[in-house]
N, C-alpha and C positions, 0 to 999 in steps of 0.2 A: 471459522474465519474463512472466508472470500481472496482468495489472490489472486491481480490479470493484471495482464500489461494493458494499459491505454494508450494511448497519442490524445494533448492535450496541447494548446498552445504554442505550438510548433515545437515541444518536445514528447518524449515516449519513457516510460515507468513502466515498471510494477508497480502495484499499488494494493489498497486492504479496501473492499467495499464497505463500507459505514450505511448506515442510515441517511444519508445528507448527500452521498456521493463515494467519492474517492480522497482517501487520503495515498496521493503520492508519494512513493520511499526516497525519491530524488527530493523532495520538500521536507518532507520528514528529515533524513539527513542532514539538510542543511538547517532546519530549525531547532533541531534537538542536539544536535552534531553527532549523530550516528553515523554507520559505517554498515546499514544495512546494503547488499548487492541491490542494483536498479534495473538487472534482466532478471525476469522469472526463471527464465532457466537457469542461471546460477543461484538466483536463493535457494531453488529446491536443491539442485545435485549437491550443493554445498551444504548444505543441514542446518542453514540459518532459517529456510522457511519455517522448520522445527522450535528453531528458536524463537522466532519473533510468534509463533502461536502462544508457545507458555507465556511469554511475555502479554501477549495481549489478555491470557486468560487471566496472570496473575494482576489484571487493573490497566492493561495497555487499552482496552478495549472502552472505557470511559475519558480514556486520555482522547484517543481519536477521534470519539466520537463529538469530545468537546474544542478541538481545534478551532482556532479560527476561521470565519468563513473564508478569511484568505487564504490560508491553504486547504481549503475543502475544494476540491474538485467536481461540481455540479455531472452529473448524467448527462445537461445537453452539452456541458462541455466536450466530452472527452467522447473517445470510440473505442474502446475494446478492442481489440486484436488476438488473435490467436485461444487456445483453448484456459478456463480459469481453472484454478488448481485449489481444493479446497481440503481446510485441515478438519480434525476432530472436532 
């Protein structure tokens, strides 16, 4: 799994790279009502980046990738920022 922050529609995430794009955690959150962190540097130092890997391993990973296109975050949308942080 894929982790970076983007700037996307005059806001900035972390987010999971999917096949389609980006699924933002600040969207994510608010669709799912999670409580995942929306800076990459506190998902990792905090041991949620940890978490939300198993999670994706254990079927998070088909959930994302079938998101709505509205919360999919297209490639020409968004910009990447800083370095991506990748799990197992």
């Amino acid at each position: 799994m894929k982790l970076v922050t983007i700037e996307y529609r005059g806001r900035r995430s972390a987010a999971v790279a999917v096949e389609r794009g980006y699924v933002a955690l600040d969207m994510l959150n608010e669709e799912k009502r999670s409580d995942w962190p929306t800076e990459l540097e506190k998902l990792v130092a905090s041991g949620d980046a940890a978490r939300l890997a198993s999670w994706y391993r254990a079927g998070g990973k088909t959930i994302l990738e079938n998101m709505s296109r509205a919360l999919i975050v297209t490639r020409e949308e968004a910009r990447e920022t800083g370095e991506p942080y990748e799990t197992d």
